[in-house]
C-alpha positions as a printed Julia matrix, in Angstrom:
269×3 Matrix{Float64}:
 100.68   87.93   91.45
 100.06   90.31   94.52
 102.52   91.94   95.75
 101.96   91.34   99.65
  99.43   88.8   100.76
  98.3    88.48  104.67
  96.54   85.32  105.11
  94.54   84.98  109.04
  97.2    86.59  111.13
  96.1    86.42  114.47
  97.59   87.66  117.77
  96.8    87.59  121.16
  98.85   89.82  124.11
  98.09   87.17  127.48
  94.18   86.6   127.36
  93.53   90.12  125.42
  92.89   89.2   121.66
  94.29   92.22  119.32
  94.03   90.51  115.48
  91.38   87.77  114.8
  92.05   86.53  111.5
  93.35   89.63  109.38
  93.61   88.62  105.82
  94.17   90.78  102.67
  96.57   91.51   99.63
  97.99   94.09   97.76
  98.79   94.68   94.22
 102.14   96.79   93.09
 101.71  100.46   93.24
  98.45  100.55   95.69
  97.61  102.25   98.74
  95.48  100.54  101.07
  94.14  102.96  104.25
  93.37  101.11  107.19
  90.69  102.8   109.54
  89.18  102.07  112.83
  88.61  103.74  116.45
  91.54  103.52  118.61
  92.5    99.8   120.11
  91.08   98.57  117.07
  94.37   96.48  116.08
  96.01   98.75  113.6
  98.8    99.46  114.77
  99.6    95.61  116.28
  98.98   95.01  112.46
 101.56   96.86  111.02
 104.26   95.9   114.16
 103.16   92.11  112.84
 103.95   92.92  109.21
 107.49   94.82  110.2
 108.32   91.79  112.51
 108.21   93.82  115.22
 105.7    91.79  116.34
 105.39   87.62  116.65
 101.94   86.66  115.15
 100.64   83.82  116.65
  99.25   82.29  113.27
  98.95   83.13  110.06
 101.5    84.05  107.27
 102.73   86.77  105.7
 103.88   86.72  101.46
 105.89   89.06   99.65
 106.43   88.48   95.87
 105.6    84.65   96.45
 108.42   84.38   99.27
 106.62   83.17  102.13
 108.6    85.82  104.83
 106.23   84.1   108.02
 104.24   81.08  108.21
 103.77   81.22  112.45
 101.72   78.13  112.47
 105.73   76.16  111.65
 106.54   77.43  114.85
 110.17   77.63  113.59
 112.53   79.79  116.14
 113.02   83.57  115.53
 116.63   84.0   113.96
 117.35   88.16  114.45
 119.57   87.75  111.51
 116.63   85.91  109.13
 114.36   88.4   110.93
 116.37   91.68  109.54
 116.72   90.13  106.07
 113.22   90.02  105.79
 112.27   93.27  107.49
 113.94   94.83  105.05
 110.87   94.38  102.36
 108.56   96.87  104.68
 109.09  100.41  105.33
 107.58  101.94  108.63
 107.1   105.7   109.5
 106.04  105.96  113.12
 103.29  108.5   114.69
 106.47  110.32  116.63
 109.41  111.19  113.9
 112.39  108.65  115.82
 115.19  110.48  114.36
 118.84  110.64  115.66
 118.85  113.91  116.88
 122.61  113.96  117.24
 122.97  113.3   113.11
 122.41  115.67  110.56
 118.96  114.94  108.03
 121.53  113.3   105.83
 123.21  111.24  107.91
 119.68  110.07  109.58
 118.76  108.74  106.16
 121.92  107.15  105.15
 122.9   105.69  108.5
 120.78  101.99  107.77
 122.31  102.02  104.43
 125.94  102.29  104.71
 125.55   99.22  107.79
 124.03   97.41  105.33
 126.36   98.66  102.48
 129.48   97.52  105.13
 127.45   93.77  106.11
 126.65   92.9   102.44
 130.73   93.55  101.56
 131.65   91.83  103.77
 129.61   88.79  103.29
 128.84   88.74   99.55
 131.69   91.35   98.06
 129.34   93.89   96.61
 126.36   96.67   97.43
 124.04   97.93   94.65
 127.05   96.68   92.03
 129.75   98.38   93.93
 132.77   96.55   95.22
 134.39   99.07   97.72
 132.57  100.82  100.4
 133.7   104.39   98.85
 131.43  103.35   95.67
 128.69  102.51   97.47
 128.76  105.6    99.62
 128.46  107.91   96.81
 125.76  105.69   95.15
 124.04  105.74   98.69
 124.82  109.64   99.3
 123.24  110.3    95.5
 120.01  108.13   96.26
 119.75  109.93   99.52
 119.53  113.24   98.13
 117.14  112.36   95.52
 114.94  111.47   97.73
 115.46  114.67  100.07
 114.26  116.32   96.54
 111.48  113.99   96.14
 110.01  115.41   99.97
 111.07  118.73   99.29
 113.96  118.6   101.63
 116.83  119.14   99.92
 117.99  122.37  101.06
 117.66  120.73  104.65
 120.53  117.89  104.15
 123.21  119.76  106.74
 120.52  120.49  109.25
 119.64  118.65  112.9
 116.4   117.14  113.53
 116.02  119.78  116.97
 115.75  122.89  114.2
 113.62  121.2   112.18
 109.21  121.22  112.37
 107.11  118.48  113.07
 106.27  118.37  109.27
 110.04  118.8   108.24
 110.6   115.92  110.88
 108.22  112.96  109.6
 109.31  113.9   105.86
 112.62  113.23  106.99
 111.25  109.95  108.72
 109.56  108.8   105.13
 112.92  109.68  103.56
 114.36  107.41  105.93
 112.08  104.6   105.37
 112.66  104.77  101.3
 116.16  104.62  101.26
 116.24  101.25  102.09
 114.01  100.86   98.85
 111.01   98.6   100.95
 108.39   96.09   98.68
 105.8    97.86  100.97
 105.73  101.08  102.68
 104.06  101.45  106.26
 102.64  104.6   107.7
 101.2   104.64  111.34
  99.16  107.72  111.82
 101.98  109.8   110.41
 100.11  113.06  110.85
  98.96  112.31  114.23
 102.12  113.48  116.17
 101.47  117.01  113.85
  99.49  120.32  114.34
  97.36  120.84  112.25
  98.66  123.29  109.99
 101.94  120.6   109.07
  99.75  117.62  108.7
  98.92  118.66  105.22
 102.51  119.04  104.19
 103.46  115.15  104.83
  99.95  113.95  103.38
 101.03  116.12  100.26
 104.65  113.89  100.2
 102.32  110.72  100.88
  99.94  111.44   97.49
 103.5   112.43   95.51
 104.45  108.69   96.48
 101.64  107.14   95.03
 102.14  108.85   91.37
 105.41  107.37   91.72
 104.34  103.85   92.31
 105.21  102.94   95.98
 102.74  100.18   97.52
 101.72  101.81  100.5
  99.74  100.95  103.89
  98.49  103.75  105.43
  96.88  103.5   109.06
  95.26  106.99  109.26
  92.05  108.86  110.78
  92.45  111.46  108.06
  89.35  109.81  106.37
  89.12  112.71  103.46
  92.85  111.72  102.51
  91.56  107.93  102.63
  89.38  108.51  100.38
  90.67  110.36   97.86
  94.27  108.16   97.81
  93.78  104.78   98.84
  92.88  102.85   96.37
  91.09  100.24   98.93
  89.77  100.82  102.84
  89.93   98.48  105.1
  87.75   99.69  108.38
  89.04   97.15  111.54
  87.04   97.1   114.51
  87.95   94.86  117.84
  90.72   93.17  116.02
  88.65   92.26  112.79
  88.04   93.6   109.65
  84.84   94.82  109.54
  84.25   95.96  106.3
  86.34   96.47  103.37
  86.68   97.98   99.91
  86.87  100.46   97.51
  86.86  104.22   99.02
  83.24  104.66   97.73
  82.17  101.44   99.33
  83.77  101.81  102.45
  83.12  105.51  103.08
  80.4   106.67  101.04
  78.3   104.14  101.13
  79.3   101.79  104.05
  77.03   98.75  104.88
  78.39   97.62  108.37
  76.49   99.56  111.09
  80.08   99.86  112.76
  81.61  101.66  109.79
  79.02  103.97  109.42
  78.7   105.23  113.41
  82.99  105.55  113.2
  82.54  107.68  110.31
  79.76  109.33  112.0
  82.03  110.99  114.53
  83.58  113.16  111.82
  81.23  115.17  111.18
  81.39  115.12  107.7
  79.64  114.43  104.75
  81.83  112.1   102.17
  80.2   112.07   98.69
């Protein structure tokens, strides 16, 4: 069974159609890169798949749990809404860190809230019964993955004496500690000069020897190819042609794919 299926998600802002009919799926562990020129409807995709944004059809599966089916028109709960959130992971273009908490406390601040709502309501967090317990458990998992971005001697530090690169490493930190189904990334090296973007797509290609299902909107189309394990190439809201890296960009068949990949300059095989 996939992991995350998208099945004709379509959404319109007024008369300006931005997604015609997306569909795709995702097994555990891959990486699918999502290309396209700008206004293309990447990004609208992955708001739609964080619930960020409404889709105005479609539905979206995780695991078999239909999370949206917009053609029910049932009414948006925020409660339901958060619950389901909670299976996707985004990391923004600009970092969106609390620049008044320390690294640490950025990472475990969505944690502990949901470590306090879940004792509350059901009496235990990740086995623990008291909100001490699950502090330290949350505290220990934080660190871990501070390690796993190559952060950890940062913990104490603010976000303002941080880099760019340091920044969005924190950011992905942020976005695993809530342990996502799927993780998001939305041009996460765009925000970056360029001598930091290769530090965060470094982290990126650590996460995929470690498993993560990942969903990476990028125009770093050398990374693409050499991590995703499918390419999806959207162009005026549709996907225009997808498939494996060598399919997609080596040896594109859509006349659209090919001039986009044009504009690099490059030469992919």
């Amino acid at each position: 069974m996939s992991i995350l299926n998208v099945e004709n998600i379509q959404k319109s802002f007024g008369k300006n159609e931005v997604l015609k009919n997306i569909s795709f799926s995702l097994e555990k562990g891959e990486v699918l890169a999502i290309i396209g020129s700008s206004g293309s409807g990447k990004t609208t995709l992955l708001r739609c798949l964080n619930f960020l944004e409404t889709p105005d059809k479609g539905r979206i599966i995780v695991n078999g749990e239909t999370l949206l089916d917009a053609d029910k028109n049932t009414k948006r709960n925020e409660k339901e809404i958060r619950r389901k959130r909670l299976h996707f992971g985004l990391v923004f273009q600009s970092f969106n860190l609390f620049p008044q908490y320390s690294v640490i406390s950025n990472i475990s601040l969505a944690p502990l809230l949901m470590a306090k709502e879940q004792l509350k309501n059901e009496g235990e967090y990740m086995g623990e019964k008291t909100y001490r317990a699950a502090a330290e458990k949350i505290r220990e998992n934080v660190l871990s993955l501070l390690k796993k971005v190559g952060l950890s001697e940062k913990k104490d530090e603010y976000p303002g004496n941080l880099s760019g690169g340091q920044q969005q490493r924190v950011a992905i930190a942020r976005a695993l500690a809530l342990d996502p189904d799927v993780l998001c990334f939305d041009e996460p090296t765009s925000a970056l000069d360029p001598e930091l973007t290769g530090e965060v797509l470094n982290v990126i290609r650590g996460l995929k020897s470690s498993d993560s299902t990942m969903i990476v909107v990028t125009h770093e189309i050398e990374f693409a190819r050499d991590v995703a394990d499918k390419i999806i190439f959207m162009d005026s809201g549709v996907i225009a042609e997808e498939g494996t890296p060598q399919e997609v960009i080596i040896n594109p068949k859509n006349p659209r794919t090919r001039e986009f990949l044009a504009r690099f300059n490059q030469n992919f095989s």
